[in-house]
C-alpha positions in Angstrom: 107.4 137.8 120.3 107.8 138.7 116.7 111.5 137.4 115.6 113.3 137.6 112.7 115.7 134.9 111.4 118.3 135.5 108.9 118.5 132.4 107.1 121.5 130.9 105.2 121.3 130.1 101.9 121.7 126.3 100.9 125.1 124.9 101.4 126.6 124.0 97.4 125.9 120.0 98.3 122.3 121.0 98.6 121.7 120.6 102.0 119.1 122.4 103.8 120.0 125.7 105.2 121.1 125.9 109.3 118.8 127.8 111.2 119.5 126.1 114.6 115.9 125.3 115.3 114.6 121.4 116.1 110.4 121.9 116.2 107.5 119.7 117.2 104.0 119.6 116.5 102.2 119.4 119.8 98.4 119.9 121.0 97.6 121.0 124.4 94.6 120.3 126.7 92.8 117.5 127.9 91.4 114.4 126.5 87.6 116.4 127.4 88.6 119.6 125.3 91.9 119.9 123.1 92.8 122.9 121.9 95.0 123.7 118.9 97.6 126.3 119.6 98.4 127.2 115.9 102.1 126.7 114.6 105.4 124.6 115.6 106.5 124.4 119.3 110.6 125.1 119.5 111.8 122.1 121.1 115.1 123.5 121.0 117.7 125.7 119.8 121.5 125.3 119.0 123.9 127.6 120.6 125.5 130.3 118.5 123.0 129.1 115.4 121.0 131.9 113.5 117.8 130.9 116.0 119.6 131.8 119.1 121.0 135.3 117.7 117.7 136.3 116.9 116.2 135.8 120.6 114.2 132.5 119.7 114.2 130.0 122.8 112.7 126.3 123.5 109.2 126.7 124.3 108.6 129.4 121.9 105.8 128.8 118.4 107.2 129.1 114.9 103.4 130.1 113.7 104.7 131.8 109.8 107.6 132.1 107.8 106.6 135.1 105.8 103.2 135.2 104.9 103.1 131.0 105.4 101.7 130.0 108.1 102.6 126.6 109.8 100.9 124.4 111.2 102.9 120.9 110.2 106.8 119.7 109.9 106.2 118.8 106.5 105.8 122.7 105.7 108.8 123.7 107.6 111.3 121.1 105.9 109.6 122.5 102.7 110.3 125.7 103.0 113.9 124.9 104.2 114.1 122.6 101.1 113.1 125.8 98.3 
């Protein structure tokens, strides 16, 4: 599902935008043959935040924000933190 998140500007303290997402790195498999699935895993989603308007749910991959793709949680609090 492609989703589109309207995203807050920062707050005037400088804090990080709200979204409403919390995301994980994972890797899925076995120990014989790990496979990458590309992007952030949604561990969950706060009720009534920008996330959950836009039809995102737990379980769901954040794999771009634009034309960024994402593949680490360091990227994601980047691109929160420009």
């Amino acid at each position: 599902m492609d989703a589109q998140v309207a995203v807050p500007a920062a707050s005037a303290a400088g804090a990080a935008p709200f979204v409403g997402l919390e995301l994980d790195e994972t890797l899925a498999g076995s120990l014989e043959a790990l496979e990458f699935l590309g992007g952030l895993r949604v561990a969950s989603v706060t009720a009534g935040s920008p996330a959950e308007a836009a039809g995102i749910r737990a379980g769901d991959r954040v794999v771009r924000v634009n034309a960024i793709e994402l593949s680490r949680l360091d990227q994601w609090a980047a691109l929160l933190a420009a």
